[in-house]
N, C-alpha and C positions, 0 to 999 in steps of 0.2 A: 816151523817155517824156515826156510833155508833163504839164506843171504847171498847174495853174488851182485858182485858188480861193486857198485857203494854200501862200504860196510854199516851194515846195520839198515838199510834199505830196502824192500820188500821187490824182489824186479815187477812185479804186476800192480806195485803202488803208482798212484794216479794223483799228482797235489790238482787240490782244487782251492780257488782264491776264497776268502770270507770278510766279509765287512766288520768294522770295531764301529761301534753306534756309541755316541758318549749323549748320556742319558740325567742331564743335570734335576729335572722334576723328577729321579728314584735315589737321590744323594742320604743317605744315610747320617744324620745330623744328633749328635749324643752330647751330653754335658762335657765337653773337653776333647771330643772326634767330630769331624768330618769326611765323610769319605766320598769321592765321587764314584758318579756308577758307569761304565760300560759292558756293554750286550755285544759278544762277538758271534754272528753267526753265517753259515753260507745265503745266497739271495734268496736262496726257495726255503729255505725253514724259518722258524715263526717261535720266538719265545714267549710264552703266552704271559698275561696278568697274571694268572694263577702262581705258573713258574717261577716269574719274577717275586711276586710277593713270599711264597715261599724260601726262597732265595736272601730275601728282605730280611724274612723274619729268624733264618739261620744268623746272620750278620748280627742283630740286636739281640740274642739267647748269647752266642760268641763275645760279645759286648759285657752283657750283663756279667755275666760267669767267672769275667776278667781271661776269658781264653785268646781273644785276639786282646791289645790294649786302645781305649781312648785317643787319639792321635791324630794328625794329617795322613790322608791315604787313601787308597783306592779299592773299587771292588772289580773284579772282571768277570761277570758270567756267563759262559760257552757253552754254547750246545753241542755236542760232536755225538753224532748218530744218536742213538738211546739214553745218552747219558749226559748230565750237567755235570758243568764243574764251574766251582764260585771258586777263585782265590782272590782274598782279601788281603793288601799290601798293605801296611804301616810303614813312615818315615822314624829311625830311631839314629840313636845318638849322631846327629847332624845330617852322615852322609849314607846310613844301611838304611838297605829297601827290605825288611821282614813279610815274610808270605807264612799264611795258614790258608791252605787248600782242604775244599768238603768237595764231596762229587755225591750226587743223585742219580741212581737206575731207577726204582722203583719205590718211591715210597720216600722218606725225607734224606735231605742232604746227613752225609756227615761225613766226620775229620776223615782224613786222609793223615795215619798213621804210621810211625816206622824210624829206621832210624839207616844211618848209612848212605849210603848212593842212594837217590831216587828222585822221582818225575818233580823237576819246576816250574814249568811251563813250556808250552808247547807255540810253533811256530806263531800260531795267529793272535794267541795272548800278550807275543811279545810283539806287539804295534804300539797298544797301550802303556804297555811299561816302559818301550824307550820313549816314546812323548815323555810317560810321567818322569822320566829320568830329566829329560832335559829341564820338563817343568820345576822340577826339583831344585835344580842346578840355577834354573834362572831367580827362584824365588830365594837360594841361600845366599846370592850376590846383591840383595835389598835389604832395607835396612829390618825387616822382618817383622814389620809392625804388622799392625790391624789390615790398614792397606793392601800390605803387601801379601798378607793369608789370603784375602779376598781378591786379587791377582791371580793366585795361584787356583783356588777355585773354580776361576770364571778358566783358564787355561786348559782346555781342551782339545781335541783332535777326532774327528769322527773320516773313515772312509778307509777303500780296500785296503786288506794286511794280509800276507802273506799271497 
């Protein structure tokens, strides 16, 4: 593919907007994790029960396995043409936001491997993440009790990104 114009930009690239849906009835809840969930997708596509659950049940295998950790955090799962991608966020030592990303074509999620430069998220994933960042921010300025987890919980954001 050749670039002209804005590096790294396709000239026949067309952005189209997509909605971050924050989806507190699919929150991922583990003996010492809590994750909240957001669905980012354009108006006309549709992430089905099935997807989702699938989706669910990658996160809790990730869990188990000790591959993502137990933690405060989030999940983001996007649909972009053919292919899911779930990246799951942990809050670690106070102020890093930690991501493990699975992507799905055909058949079950899995890790997104490698090492060096490579994909962190893409425009419309980052709606959820700067919310969760501020959420972040406003929940380390409390006195971080019980209250204040459950604060940050109910702290959401749903509507267009990017």
């Amino acid at each position: 593919m050749t670039h002209t114009g804005h590096v790294g930009v396709a000239p026949d690239y067309r952005h189209t907007s997509k909605t971050a849906h924050a989806l507190p009835a699919h929150d991922v809840v583990v003996p010492g994790g809590r994750f909240k969930w957001y669905d980012v997708v354009r108006d006309d596509e549709v992430i089905t029960d099935e997807d989702r659950a699938a989706a669910r049940r990658t996160v809790l295998d990730a869990l188990a396995s000790g591959a993502v950790p137990a933690a405060l955090g989030f999940a983001v799962l996007h649909l972009s043409g053919d292919h899911h991608f779930l990246a799951v966020w942990t809050w670690r030592n106070e102020n890093e936001l930690w991501q493990t990303l699975f992507v799905r074509g055909r058949g079950d999620f899995r890790a997104v491997a490698g090492r060096g430069h490579k994909p962190v998220m893409c425009v419309w994933e980052m709606g959820p993440v700067v919310h969760e960042q501020q959420a972040w921010v406003r929940f380390l300025r409390t006195s971080r009790d019980a209250a204040a987890v459950e604060a940050y919980l109910a702290d959401r954001a749903s509507g267009p990104v990017g």
